[in-house]
C-alpha positions in Angstrom: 0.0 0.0 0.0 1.7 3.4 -0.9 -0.2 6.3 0.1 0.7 9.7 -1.8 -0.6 13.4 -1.6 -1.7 15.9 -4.7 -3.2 18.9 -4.6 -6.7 18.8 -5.9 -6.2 21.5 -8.2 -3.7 19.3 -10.1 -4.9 16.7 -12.9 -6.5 13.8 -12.0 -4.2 10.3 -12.8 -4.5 6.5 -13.0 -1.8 5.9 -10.7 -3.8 8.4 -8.1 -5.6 5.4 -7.3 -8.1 6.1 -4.7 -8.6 9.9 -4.2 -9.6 11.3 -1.1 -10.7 14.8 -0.1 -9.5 15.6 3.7 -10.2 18.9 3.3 -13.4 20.8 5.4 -14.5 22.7 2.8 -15.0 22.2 -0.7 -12.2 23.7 -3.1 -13.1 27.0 -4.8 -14.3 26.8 -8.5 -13.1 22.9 -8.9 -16.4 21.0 -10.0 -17.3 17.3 -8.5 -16.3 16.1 -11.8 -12.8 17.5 -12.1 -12.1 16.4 -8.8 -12.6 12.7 -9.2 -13.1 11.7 -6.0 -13.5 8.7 -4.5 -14.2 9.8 -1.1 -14.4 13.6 1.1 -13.4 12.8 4.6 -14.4 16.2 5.9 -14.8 15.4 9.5 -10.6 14.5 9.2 -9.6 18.4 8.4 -8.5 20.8 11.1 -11.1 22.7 12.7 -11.8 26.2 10.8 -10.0 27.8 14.2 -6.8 26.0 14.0 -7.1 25.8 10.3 -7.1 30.0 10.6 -4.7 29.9 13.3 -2.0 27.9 11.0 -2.6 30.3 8.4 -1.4 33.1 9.8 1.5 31.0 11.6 2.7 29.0 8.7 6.3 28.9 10.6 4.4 26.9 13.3 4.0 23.6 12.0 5.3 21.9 15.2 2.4 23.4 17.1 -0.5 23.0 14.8 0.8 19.1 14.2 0.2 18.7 17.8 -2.9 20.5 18.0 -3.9 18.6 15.3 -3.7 15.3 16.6 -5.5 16.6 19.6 -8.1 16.8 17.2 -8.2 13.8 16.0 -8.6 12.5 19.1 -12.1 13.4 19.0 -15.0 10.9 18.4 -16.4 12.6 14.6 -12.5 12.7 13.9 -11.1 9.2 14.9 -14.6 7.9 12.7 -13.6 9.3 9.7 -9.6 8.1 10.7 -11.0 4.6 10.9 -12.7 4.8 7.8 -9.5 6.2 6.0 -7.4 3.4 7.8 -9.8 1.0 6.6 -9.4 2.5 2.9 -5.7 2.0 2.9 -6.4 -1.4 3.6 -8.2 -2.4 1.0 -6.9 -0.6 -1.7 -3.1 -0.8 -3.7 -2.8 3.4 -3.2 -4.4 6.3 -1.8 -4.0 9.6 -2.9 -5.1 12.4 -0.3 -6.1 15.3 -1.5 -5.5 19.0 -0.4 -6.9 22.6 -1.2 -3.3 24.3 0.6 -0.9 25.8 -1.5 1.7 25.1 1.3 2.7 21.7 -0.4 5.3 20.6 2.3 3.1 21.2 5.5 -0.6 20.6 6.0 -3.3 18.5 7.2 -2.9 15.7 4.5 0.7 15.2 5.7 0.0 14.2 9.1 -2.9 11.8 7.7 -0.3 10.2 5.6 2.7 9.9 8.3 -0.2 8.4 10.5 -1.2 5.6 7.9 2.7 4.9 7.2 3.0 4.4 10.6 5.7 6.9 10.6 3.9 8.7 13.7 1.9 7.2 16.2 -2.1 7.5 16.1 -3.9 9.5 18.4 -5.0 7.8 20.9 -8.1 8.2 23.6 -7.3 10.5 26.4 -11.4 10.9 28.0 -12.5 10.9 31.5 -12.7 7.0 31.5 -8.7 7.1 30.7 -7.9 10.2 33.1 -9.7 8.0 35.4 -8.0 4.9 35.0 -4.4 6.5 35.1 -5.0 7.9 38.3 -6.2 4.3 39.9 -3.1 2.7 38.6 -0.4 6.0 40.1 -2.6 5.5 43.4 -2.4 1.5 43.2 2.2 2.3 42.5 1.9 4.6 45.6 0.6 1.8 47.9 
């Protein structure tokens, strides 16, 4: 499985195989049909806050990867994260598509160190974990 990133704005390819949106909003003046997507993951993008946020700190990439994966910690995000896992899965290549100019840092990089297992996945930090942490320090203490 090789997973690979494109702009949406650029031309649509055989070797894309399946395309995928991860993009909130839809990109301006590109039709459904130019885009040839497979699949839009909205739910997967940044919130429009750190989406905004980024934008005006592009020099911040460290930060808004973190805050980032906070986000996709949450329980709409980690959805969508399954489903994109579970399209790697099946299929030979994934393309992810992005609106971004900034080619070498955005969303759709994270999503693709995640699924190459270059970075670890978020993972679940709720009550019911904040919870359980605390049991197991107050079981070491005893």
């Amino acid at each position: 499985m090789t997973v690979g990133l494109k702009r949406v704005y650029a031309a649509p390819s055989p070797k894309d195989g399946t395309r995928v949106l991860v993009d909130r909003l839809w990109p301006r003046g590109l039709t459904k049909e130019a885009a040839a997507l497979d699949a839009w993951l909205k739910d997967l993008a940044p919130s429009d806050e750190l989406r905004k946020w980024f934008h005006a700190r592009p020099q911040q990439w460290i930060k808004f990867r973190e805050k980032y994966l906070q986000e996709l910690r949450g329980e709409t995000a980690h959805q969508a994260l399954e489903q994109l896992y579970d399209m790697r899965n099946k299929r030979r290549h994934l393309t992810l598509l992005f609106a971004s100019k900034n080619e070498e840092h955005n969303n759709a990089l994270v999503l693709k160190q995640l699924l190459e297992g270059d970075r670890k996945p978020p993972t679940g930090t709720g009550p019911v974990r904040a919870a359980a942490g605390k049991r197991a320090r107050a079981a070491r203490r005893r």
